[in-house]
C-alpha positions, -999 to +999 in steps of 0.1 A: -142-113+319-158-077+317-131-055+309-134-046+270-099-040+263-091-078+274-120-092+260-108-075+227-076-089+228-088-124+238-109-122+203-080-107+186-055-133+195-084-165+188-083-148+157-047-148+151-044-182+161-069-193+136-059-177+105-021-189+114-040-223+117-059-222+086-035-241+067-029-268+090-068-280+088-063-284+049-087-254+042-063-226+028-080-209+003-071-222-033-047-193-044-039-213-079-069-201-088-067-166-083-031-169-099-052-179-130-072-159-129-048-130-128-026-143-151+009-141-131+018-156-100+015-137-061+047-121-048+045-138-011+050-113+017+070-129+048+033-122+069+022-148+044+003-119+023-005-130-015+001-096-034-006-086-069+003-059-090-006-037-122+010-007-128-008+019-149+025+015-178-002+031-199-005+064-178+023+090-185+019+113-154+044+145-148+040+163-112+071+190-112+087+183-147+092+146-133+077+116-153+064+095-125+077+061-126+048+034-121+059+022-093+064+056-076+030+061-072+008+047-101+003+011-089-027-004-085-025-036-064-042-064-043-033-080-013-044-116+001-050-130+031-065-165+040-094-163+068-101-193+092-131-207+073-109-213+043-121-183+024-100-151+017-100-113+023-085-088-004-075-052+002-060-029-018-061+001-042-065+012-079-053+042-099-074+051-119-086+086-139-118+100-134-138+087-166-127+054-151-142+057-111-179+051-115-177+018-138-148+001-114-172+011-082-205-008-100-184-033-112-168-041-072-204-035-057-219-061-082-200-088-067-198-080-034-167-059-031-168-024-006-156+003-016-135+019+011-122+057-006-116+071-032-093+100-031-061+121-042-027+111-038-008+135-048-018+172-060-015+191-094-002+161-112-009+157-149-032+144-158-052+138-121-053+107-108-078+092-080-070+062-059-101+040-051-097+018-019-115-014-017-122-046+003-137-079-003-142-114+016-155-147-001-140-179-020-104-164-030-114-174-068-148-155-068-127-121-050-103-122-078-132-126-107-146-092-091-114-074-087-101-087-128-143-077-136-136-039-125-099-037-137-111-047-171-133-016-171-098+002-167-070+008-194-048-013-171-026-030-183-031-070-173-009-089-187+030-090-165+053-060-173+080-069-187+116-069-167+121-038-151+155-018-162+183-014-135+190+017-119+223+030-131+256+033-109+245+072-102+209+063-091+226+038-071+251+058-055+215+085-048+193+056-032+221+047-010+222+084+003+186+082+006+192+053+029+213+059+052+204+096+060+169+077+064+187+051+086+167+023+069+170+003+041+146-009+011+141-028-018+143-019-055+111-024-080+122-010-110+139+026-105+123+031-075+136+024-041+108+016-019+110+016+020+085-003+038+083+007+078+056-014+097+035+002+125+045-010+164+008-023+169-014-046+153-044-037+134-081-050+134-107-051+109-136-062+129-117-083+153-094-100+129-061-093+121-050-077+093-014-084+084+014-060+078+014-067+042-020-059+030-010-017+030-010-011+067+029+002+069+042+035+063+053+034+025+083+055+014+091+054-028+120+075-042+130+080-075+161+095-089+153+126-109+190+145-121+205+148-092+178+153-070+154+126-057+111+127-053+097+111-030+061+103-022+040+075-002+022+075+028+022+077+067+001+050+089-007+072+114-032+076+145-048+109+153-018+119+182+009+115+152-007+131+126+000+170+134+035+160+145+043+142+114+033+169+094+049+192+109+078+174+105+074+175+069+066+209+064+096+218+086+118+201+061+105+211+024+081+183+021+044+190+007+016+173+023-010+161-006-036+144+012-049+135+044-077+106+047-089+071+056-082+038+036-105+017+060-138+018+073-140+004+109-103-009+115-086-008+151-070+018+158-086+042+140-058+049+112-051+079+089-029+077+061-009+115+050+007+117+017+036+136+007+057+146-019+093+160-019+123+169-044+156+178-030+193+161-022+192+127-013+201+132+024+178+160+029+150+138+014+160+108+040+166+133+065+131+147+065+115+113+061+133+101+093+123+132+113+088+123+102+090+083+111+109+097+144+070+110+155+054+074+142+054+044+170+068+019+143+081-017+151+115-021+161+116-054+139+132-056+108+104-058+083 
């Protein structure tokens, strides 16, 4: 077999096989650990994905005269996968502020973590926040001792939130707006809708897999603001889609903050574009649907 496109998906579907596998042979990685570790148990993604959240509740950040909600786009998270040899691989992101970069990056290094990017999200917010992407591989409880090492060099809050309020009958009434001029529906976390939209393809990370669930879907978060709603997240995008998706935006009212890579030497080559947006409900969904009309997304329900 000489053809590299086959022999790449020959490699990419041994791969698949074996991390679906992993289980069944009594080596899954030991994920009470890393629960312990952390403090508060995984939220399970259907793809089997172990996340984990901390949102900066410390942070008070306005962009526009609107307090950002944590979840809107202050959340720093981790996502876990098991690997065939029984070990684990973490991706994910942290918000941090600047005084806070250069002490998470030694501390992730230290133990082994990459660091992936480190970047703006949005633009002109107050006071500036950076995202820093990272990776790591190893036992699943040594990955979470060097991801809770560099948090700890944060102000983020560790310990679980507590409940999250309920959006009120008028947000409600706005999110369903949103919806159904976006022609897709999401989940609530707190007062923030958020729409997750996976990509058609799959995605590699040298030659394995990485699931759906570990930040490779388009990410939509709105939050009800008066009677307006903002919106901001990110496209999945390869380099055909990107100037068509932002066009898209721009045609509509929507700012594009940021342009950039999360990963390193993934398959396809991927570039994430952020946005922000305040306006009507439906013109918000109706500009996020021209931009996902422009995206080869998967036709299954997430």
């Amino acid at each position: 077999m000489n053809h590299p496109s086959l022999r790449s998906a020959l490699f990419a579907g041994l791969a698949a096989l074996a991390l679906s596998r992993s289980s069944a042979f009594g080596i899954d990685p030991d994920w009470d650990a890393v629960e312990k570790i952390f403090g508060k148990p995984a939220k399970v993604q259907p793809d089997g994905v172990r996340r984990f959240g901390w949102p900066r509740t410390d942070l008070h950040v306005t962009l526009d005269s609107v307090a950002i909600e944590p979840t809107l786009a202050l959340g720093s998270w981790a996502a876990f996968a098991a690997m065939p040899n029984g070990e684990a691989m973490a991706m994910g992101d942290l918000v941090l502020l600047g005084t806070e970069v250069n002490p998470v990056v030694s501390a992730l290094q230290a133990r082994g973590a990459q660091v992936l990017a480190i970047h703006n999200h949005l633009i002109g917010e107050t006071p500036q926040i950076l995202y820093l992407h990272f990776s790591a591989t190893g036992s699943a409880a040594a990955v979470a001792t060097a991801l809770k090492t560099a948090l700890e060099r944060t102000a983020t809050p560790l310990t679980p939130s507590p409940a999250a309020p309920a959006p009120s009958p008028s947000e409600t009434a706005a999110f369903q707006r949103v919806e159904e001029a976006l022609g897709r529906k999401g989940s609530m976390a707190g007062l923030v809708l958020q729409v997750s939209v996976p990509r058609a393809e799959a995605v590699q990370e040298s030659g394995m897999p990485i699931p759906t669930g570990m930040g490779m879907a388009n990410a939509l978060n709105f939050q009800v603001v008066g009677g307006k709603v903002a919106t901001t997240g990110d496209f999945s995008l390869v380099a055909s889609e990107v100037n068509p998706v932002i066009h898209a935006l721009r045609s509509r009212g929507i700012e594009v903050t940021a342009l950039h890579s999360h990963m390193l030497s993934e398959t396809p080559r991927l570039f994430f574009l952020h946005f922000w947006g305040l306006d009507s409900p439906e013109n918000i969904g109706a500009a996020l649907k021209a931009a996902l009309d422009r995206v080869a997304v998967s036709t299954r329900a997430p």
